[in-house]
MDAnalysis code that builds the backbone (N, CA, C; Angstrom):
import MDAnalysis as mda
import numpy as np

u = mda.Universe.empty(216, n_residues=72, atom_resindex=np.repeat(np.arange(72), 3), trajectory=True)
u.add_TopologyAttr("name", ["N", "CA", "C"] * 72)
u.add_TopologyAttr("resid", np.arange(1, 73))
u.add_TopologyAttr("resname", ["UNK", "UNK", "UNK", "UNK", "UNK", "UNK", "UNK", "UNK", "UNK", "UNK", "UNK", "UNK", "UNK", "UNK", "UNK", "UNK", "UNK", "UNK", "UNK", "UNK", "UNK", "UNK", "UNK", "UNK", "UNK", "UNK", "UNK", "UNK", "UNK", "UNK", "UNK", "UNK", "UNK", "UNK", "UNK", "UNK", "UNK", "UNK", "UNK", "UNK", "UNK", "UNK", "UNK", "UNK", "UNK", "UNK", "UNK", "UNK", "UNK", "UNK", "UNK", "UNK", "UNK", "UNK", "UNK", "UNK", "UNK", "UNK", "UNK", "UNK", "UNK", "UNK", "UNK", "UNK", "UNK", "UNK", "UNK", "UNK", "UNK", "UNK", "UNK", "UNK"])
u.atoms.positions = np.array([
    [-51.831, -18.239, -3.126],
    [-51.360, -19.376, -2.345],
    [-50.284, -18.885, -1.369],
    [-50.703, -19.429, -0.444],
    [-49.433, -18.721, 0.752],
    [-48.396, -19.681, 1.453],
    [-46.837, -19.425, 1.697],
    [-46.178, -20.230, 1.631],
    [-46.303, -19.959, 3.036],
    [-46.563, -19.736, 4.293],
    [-46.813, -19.950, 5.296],
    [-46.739, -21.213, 6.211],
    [-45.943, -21.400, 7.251],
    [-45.692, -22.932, 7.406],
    [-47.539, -22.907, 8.301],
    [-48.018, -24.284, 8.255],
    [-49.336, -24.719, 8.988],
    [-48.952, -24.980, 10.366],
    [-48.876, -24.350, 11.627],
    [-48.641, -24.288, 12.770],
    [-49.384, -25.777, 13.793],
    [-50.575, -25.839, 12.982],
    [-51.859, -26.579, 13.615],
    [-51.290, -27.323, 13.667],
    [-50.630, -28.272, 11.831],
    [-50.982, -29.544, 11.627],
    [-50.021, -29.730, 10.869],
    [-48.525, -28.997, 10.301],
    [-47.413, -29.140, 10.086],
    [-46.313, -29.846, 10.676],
    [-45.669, -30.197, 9.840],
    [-44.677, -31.418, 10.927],
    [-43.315, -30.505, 11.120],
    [-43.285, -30.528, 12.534],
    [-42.492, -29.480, 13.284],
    [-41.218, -30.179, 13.582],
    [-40.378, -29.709, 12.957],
    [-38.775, -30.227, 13.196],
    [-37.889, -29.084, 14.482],
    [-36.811, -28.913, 14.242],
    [-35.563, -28.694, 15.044],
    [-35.062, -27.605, 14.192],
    [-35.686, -27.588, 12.321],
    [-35.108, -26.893, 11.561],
    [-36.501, -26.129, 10.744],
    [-37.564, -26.612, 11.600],
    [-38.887, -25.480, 11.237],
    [-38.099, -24.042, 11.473],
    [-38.692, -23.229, 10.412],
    [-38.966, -21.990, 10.918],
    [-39.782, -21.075, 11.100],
    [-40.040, -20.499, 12.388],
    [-40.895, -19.165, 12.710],
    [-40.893, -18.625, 11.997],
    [-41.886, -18.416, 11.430],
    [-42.431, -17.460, 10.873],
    [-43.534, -16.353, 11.034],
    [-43.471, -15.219, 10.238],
    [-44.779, -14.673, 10.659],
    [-46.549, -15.020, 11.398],
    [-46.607, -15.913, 10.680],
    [-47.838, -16.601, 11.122],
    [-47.458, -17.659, 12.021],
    [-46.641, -17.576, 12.623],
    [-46.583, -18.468, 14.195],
    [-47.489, -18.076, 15.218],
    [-48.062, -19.134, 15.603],
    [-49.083, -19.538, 16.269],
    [-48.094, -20.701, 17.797],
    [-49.094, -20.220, 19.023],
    [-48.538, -21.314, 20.029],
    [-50.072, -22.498, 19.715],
    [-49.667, -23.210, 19.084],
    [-50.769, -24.546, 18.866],
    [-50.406, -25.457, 19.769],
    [-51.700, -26.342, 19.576],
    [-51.529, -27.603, 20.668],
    [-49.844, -28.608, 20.005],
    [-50.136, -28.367, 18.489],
    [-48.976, -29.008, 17.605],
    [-47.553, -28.023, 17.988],
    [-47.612, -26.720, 18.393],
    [-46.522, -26.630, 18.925],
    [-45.877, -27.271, 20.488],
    [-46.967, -27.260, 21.259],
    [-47.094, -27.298, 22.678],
    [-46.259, -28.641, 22.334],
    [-46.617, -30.007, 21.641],
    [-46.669, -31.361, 21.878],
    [-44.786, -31.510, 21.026],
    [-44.550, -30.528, 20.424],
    [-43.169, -30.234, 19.553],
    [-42.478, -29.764, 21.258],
    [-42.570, -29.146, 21.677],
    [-42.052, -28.398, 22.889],
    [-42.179, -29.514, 23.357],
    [-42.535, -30.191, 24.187],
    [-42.814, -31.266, 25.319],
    [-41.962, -32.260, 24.960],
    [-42.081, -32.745, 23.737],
    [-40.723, -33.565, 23.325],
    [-39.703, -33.208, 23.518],
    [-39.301, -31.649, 23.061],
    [-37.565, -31.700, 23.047],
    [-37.134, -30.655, 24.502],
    [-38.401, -30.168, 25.294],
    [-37.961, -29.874, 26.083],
    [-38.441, -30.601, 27.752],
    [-39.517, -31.572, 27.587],
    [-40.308, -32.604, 29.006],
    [-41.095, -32.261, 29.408],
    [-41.779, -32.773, 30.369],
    [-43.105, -32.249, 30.800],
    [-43.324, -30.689, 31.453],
    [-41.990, -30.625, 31.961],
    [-41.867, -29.083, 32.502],
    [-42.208, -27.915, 31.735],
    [-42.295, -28.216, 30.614],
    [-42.191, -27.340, 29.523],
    [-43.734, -26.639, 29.825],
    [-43.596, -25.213, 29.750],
    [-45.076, -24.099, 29.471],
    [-44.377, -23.029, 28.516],
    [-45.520, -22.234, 28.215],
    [-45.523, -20.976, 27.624],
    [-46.071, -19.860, 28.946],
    [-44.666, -19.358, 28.927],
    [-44.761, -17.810, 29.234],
    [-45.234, -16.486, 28.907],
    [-45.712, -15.199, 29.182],
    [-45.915, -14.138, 28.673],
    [-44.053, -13.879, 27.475],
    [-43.142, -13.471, 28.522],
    [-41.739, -13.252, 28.298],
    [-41.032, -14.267, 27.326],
    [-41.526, -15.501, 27.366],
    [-40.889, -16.321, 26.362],
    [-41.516, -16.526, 25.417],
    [-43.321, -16.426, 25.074],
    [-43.890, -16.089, 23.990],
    [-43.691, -14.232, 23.349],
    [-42.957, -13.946, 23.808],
    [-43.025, -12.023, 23.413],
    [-41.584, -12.811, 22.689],
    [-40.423, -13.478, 23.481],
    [-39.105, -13.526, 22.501],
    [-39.554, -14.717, 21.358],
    [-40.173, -15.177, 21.105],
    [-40.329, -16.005, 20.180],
    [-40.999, -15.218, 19.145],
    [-41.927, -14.362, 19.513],
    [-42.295, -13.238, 18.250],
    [-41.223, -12.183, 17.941],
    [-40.468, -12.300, 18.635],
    [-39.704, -10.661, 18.599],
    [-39.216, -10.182, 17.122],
    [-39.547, -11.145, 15.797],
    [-39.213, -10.977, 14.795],
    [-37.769, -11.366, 14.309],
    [-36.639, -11.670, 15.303],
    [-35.449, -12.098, 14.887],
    [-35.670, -13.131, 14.273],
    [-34.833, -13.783, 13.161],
    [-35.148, -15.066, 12.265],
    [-34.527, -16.283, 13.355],
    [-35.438, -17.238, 13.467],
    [-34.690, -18.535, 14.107],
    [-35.688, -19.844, 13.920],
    [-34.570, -20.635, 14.603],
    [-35.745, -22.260, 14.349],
    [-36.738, -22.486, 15.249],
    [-36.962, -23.792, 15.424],
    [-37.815, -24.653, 16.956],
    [-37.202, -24.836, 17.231],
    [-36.098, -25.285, 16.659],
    [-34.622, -25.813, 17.495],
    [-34.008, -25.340, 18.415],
    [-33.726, -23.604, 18.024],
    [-33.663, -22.078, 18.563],
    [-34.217, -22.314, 20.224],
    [-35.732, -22.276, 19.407],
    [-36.788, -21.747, 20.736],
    [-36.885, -22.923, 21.887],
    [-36.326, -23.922, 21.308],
    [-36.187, -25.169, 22.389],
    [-35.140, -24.973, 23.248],
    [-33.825, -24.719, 22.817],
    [-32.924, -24.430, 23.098],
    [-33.009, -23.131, 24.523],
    [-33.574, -22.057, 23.625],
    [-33.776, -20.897, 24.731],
    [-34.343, -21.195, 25.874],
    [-35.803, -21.958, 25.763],
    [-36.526, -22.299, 26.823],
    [-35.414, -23.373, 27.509],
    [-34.953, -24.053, 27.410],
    [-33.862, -25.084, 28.381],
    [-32.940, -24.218, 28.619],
    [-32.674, -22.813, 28.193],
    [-31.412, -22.125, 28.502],
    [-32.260, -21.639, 29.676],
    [-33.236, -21.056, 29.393],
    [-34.130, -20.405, 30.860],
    [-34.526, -20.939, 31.831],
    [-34.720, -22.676, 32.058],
    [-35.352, -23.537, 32.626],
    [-34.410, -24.419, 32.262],
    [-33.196, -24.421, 33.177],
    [-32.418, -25.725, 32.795],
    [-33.214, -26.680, 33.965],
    [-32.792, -27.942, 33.348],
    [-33.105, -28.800, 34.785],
    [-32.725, -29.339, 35.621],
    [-33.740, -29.520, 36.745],
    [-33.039, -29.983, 38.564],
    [-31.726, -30.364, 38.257],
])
């Protein structure tokens, strides 16, 4: 049995964490769009730092992406 969070179809908080088996899912995409707006995409450079293996949240990766893409 694997304690692996479900990327697909898991309920994605602020205090999820990345984990190995992180996946960019449509269930992440629609987690992103909420806490960061419609502007929100996936990058080559911002999907490479979200794997980079350092431990962090969604909260984290929301955060970063609005640090990189603040708005108008």
């Amino acid at each position: 049995m694997s304690d692996a969070f479900d990327w697909h179809g898991g309920r994605i908080t602020r205090h999820t964490l990345v984990d190995a088996a992180y996946r960019n899912t449509r269930n992440v995409r629609r987690f992103m769009l909420a806490q960061c707006g419609a502007s929100f995409r996936f990058d080559r450079d911002f999907m490479a730092w979200i794997r980079n293996g350092e431990r962090k949240t969604m909260g984290e990766v929301a955060e970063e992406w609005l640090g990189r893409h603040p708005p108008p």
